[in-house]
N, C-alpha and C positions, 0 to 999 in steps of 0.2 A: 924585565921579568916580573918584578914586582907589581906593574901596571897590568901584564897577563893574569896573575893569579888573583889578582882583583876581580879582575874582570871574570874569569870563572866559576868563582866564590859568588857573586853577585848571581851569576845565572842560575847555578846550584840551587840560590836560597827561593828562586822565581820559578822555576820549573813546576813546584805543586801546583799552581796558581795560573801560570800562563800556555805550560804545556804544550797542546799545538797551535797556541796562537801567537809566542814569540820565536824572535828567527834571528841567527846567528851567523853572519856573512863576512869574509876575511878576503881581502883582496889586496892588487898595488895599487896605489895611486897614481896618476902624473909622473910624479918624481922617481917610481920606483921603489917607495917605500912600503914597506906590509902596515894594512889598516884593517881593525876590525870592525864591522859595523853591527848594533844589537838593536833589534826592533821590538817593539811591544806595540798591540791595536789600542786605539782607547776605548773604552768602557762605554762611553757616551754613543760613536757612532759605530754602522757596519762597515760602512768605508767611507774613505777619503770623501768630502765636497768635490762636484766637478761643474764644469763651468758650462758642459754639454751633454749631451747623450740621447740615449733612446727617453729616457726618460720627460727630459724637458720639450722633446720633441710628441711626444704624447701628451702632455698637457696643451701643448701650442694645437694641435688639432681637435681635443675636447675644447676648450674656448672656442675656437673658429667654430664647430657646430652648435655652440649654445648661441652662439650672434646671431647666426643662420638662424634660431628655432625662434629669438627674441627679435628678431625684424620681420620674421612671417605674423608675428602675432600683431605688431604696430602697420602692419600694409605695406612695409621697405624691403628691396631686393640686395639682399646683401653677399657679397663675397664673403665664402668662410674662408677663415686663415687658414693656408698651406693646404687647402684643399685643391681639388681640381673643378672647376670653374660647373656652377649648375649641382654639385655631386651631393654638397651637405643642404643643399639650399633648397631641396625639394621637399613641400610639404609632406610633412606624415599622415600617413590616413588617419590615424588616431586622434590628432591635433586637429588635421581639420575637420572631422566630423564633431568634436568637441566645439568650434569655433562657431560652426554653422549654425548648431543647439541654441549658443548662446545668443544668436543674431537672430534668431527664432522668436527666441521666449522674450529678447527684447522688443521685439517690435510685437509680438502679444500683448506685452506690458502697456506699451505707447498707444494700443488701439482701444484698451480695456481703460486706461487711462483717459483718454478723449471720450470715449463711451458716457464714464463717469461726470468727465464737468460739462459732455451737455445735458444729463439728466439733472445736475444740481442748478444750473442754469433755467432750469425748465421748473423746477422747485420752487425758487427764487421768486420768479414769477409769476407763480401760484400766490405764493403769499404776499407779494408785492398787491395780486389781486384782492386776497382776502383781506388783507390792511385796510385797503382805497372803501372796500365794501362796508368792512365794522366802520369806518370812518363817517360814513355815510348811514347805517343806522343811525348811529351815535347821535348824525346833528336833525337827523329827520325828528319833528316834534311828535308828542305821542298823539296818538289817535283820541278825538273827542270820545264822550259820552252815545252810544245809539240814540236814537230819537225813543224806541220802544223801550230800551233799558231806562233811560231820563224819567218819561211816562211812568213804568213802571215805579221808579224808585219815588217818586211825587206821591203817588197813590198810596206808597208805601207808609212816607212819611203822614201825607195828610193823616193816614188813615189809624195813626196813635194816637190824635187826640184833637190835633191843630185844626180839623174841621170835622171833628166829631157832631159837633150839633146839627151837622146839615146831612142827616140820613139819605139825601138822594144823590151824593158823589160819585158814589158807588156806583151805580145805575142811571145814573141823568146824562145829558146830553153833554152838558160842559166838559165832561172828563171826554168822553169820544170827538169830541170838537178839534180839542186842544192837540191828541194825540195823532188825528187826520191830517193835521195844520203841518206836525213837525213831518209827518211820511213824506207828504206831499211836495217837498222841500228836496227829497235828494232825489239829484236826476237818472232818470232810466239808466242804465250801463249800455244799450244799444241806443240808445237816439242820434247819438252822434255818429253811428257808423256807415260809411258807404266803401263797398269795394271795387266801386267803378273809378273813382275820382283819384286824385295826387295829395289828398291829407297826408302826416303824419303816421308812421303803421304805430297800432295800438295794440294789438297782440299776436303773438305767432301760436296756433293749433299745436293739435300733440303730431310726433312724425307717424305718417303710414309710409311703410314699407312698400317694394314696388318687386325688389329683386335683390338677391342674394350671387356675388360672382362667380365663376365656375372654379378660379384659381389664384393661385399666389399674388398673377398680375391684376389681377381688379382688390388689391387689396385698399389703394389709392384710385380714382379715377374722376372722370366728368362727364356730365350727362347732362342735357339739354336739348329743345325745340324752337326750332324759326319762328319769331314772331309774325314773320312779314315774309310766309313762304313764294318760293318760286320753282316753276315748272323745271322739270318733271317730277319735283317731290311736292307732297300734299302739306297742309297745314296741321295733321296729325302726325306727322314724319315726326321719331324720338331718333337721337344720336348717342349715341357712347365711345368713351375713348377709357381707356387700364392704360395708367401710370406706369406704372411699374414696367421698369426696363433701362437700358441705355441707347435702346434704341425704338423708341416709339413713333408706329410711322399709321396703324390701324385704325382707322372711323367708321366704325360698325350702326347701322342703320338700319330703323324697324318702322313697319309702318303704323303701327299705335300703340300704343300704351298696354293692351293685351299680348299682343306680341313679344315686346319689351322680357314684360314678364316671364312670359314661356322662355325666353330665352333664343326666339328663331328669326336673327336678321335676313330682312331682304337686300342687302347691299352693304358690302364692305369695301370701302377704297383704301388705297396706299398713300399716303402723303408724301411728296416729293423730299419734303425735309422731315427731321425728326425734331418731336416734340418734348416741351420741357414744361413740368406739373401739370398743375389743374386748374388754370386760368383759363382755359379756351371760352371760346361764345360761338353762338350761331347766330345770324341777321342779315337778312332778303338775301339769300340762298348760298352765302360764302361762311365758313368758317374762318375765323382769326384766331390766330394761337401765336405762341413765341417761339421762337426755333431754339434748340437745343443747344446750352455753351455761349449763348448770343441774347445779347435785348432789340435784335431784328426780330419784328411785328409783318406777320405774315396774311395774307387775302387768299384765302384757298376756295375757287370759285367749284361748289359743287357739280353744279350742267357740265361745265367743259371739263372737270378733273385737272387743271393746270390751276399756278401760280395768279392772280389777278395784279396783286399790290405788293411790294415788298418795301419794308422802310423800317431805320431804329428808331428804337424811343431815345430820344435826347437823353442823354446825362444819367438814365435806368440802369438800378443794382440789376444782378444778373446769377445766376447761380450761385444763392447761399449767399450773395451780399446781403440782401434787406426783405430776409421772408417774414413769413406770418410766424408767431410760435411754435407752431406745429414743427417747423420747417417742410421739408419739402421742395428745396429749391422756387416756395410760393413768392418770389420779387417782383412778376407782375402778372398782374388780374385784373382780365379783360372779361367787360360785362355791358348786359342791354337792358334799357328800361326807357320809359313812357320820353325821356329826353335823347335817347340815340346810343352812340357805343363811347365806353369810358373804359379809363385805364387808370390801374390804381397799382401803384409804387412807391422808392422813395430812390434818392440819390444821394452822392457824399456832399454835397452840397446845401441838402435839408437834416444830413446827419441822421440818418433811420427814422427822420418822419412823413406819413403819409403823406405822397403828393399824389392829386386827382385831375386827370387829363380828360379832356373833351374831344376824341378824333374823329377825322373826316373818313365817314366807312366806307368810301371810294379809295382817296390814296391813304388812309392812316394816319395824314399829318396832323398835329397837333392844332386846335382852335384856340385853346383856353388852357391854363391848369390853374390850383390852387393849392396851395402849399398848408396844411394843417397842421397843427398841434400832436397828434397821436403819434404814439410811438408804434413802428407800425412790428415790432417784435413785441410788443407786451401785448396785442389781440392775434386770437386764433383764427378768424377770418372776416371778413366782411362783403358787401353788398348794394347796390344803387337799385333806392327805388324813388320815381322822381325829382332825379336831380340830388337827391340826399343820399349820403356815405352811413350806412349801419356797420357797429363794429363788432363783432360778439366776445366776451369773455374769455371762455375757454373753451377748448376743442374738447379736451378726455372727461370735463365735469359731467355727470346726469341732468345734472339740473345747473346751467346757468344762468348768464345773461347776456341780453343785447343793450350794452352799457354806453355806448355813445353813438351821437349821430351829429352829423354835418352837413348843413345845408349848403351847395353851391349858390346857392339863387341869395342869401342873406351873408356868405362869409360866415358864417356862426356855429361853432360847438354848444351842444348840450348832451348834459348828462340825462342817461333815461336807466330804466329798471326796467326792461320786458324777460318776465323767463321765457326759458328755449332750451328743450331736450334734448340731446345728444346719447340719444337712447342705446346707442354700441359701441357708446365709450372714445370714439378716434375720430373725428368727422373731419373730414380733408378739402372737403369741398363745399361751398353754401352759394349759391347763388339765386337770383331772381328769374325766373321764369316769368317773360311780362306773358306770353303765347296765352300761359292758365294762369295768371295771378297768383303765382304759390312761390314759394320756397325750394327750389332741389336741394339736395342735401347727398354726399357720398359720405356714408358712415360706417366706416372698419367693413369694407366689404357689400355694404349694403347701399343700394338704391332708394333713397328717403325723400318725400313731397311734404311740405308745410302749408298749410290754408295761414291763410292772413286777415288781421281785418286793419281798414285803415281810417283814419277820421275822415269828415269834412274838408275837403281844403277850402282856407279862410278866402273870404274876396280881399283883393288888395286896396 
């Protein structure tokens, strides 16, 4: 009894306190004996810990769908926990249009980025140019005294005192003697010029214009005449091909130089393959060009509109291997002059520098090559006029230069200074026209001719 009113006393004093949250349970036990049992919650939790439930069962399937959401993102198919197979594992429209954005703007990035280092590339080598240039001021000696300013400055001096007593200096024949003597002394600027012969070229004219393209695709192109035409085209026949493309198959043909102009070819053929830049030639009635993707050298017989010659160039970079500056996929440039048809590229083998091929304009097989010095990405294009390699500066400059030359006939590099305008900023194309003795030129759109003059060539 004592142990009962304990116990009641106790609940008594807890009732303000725990009210309906403690509970009061009297039962038998086993034995048969009366038991009372008194509960109280704790303060801490709202119920008991359990080792299961709806509860942990809910958390087991938000996991299993965040796997599911973090294997869509890394590219892995994953089972979500306790789900049903496929259910949480399916991309969300939200996520994946998010996803896509980002695979967007990174490859935006990646293209904006290549953009950039080949323009700093291109920089580079501007000033790489401009260096070589001041460098070559620097060691050229300064220019003498004129003969007329010398003259002058003698007269000038005599004439304070040091031959004052001789009143007829002034006026006498000695002083005009002397000053005939020095004129007489510097040679003509033309004496030495012929434009029939294989001298040395000694300078290149300002560009005349010919023709403006109708579009996008003559942004880039080539344009050229048969030296050594054949029936049924004349010897005034002009050709043009527009670059631009990934698939250029178009040789559009005018019968002179007026026409050209106007713009109204008399004959367009299709080329069985597609062409790749502006290396093409024309010579005794076939066009040669490079096939697209490929450093197969192609014979494309005008008369018959079929294939004549097909063959690679040995060991020749090939798209975007070994261009000019400019780029352009220019790795090989095929050209005619006073010694027959050449090929100018490079291979891994000369490590991107000019090599100059001699071919058989029958089969294309190689005769001859010669491996040169030049790097053939630090010039913007170049040119054979007999038997010698010209290299020119730069493409985008107004005013550059034609800075090296290479004779086949001697093995020999020399440095030269001839300016050369690039009057429209972008010149993609330059080659020799032996047909007229000039210059073509494809500049940002335009159809350009150069006059030339060229020395003597020396007796051997």
């Amino acid at each position: 009894m004592f142990f009962l009113s304990l116990l009641c006393i106790c609940g008594l004093l807890l009732r303000g306190d725990a009210q309906d949250r403690a509970s009061l349970w009297r039962g038998n036990d086993r034995s048969g004996r009366c038991q009372y049992t008194f509960t109280v919650p704790s303060p801490a939790e709202a119920t008991c810990p359990q080792a299961g439930g709806p509860e942990l069962d809910g958390l087991k399937a938000r996991l299993g769908v965040l796997e599911a959401l973090v294997a869509q993102l890394g590219g892995k198919d994953v089972q979500p926990r306790g789900g049903q197979p496929g259910a949480a594992a399916r991309p969300q429209p939200e996520l994946q249009e998010a996803l896509s954005r980002a695979v967007a703007e990174r490859n935006l990035l990646q293209g904006e980025k290549e953009r950039l280092q080949r323009e700093l590339d291109t920089l580079k080598l501007r000033m790489e140019e401009m260096r070589r240039e001041t460098e070559r001021l620097r060691s050229r000696p300064c220019l003498s005294q004129s003969p007329m300013a010398a003259a002058t400055a003698t007269q000038q001096d005599w004439g304070r005192g040091r031959l004052a007593a001789d009143s007829t200096w002034l006026h006498g024949a000695q002083g005009f003697q002397e000053v005939k003597a020095e004129v007489t002394e510097v040679p003509a600027p033309d004496g030495n010029v012929d434009n029939t012969g294989c001298g040395q070229l000694i300078s290149v004219g300002e560009p005349v214009t010919h023709r403006k393209a109708d579009n996008i695709a003559g942004k880039y192109g080539v344009w050229m005449q048969d030296p050594e035409a054949v029936s049924p085209y004349g010897a005034s026949m002009l050709w043009r091909i527009d670059t631009i493309g990934t698939e250029v198959r178009q040789l559009y043909g005018y019968d002179d130089m007026e026409q050209l102009s106007k713009g109204f070819p008399s004959k367009v053929l299709l080329l069985p393959d597609p062409l790749e830049s502006t290396g093409a030639t024309i010579y005794r009635g076939s066009l040669y060009y490079q096939r697209r993707l490929s450093r197969t050298l192609i014979r494309y017989d005008l008369a018959s509109e079929n294939v004549a010659a097909r063959r690679e160039l040995p060991h020749a970079g090939f798209h975007g291997q070994f261009p000019y500056s400019w780029g352009g996929y220019t790795d090989i440039d095929l050209s005619v002059d006073e010694k027959g048809l050449w090929a100018v590229y490079s291979t891994s083998k000369a490590q991107g520098a000019i090599v100059i091929s001699k071919l058989d304009p029958h089969s294309l097989e190689v005769k001859r090559s010669w491996e040169t010095s030049i790097r053939k990405a630090s010039v913007a294009n170049s040119f054979m006029i007999c038997g010698k390699l010209y290299t020119v500066a730069s493409y985008a400059a107004r005013d550059t230069t034609i800075n090296q030359v290479y004779d086949t006939a001697t093995s020999q590099l020399k440095a030269v200074s001839i300016p050369f305008k690039n009057k429209y900023g972008y010149n993609s194309m330059i080659d020799y026209s032996l047909a007229q003795r000039k210059l073509f030129a494809w500049d940002n759109f335009h159809l350009v001719s150069y006059d030339l003059r060229l020395g003597r060539q020396q007796a051997n």
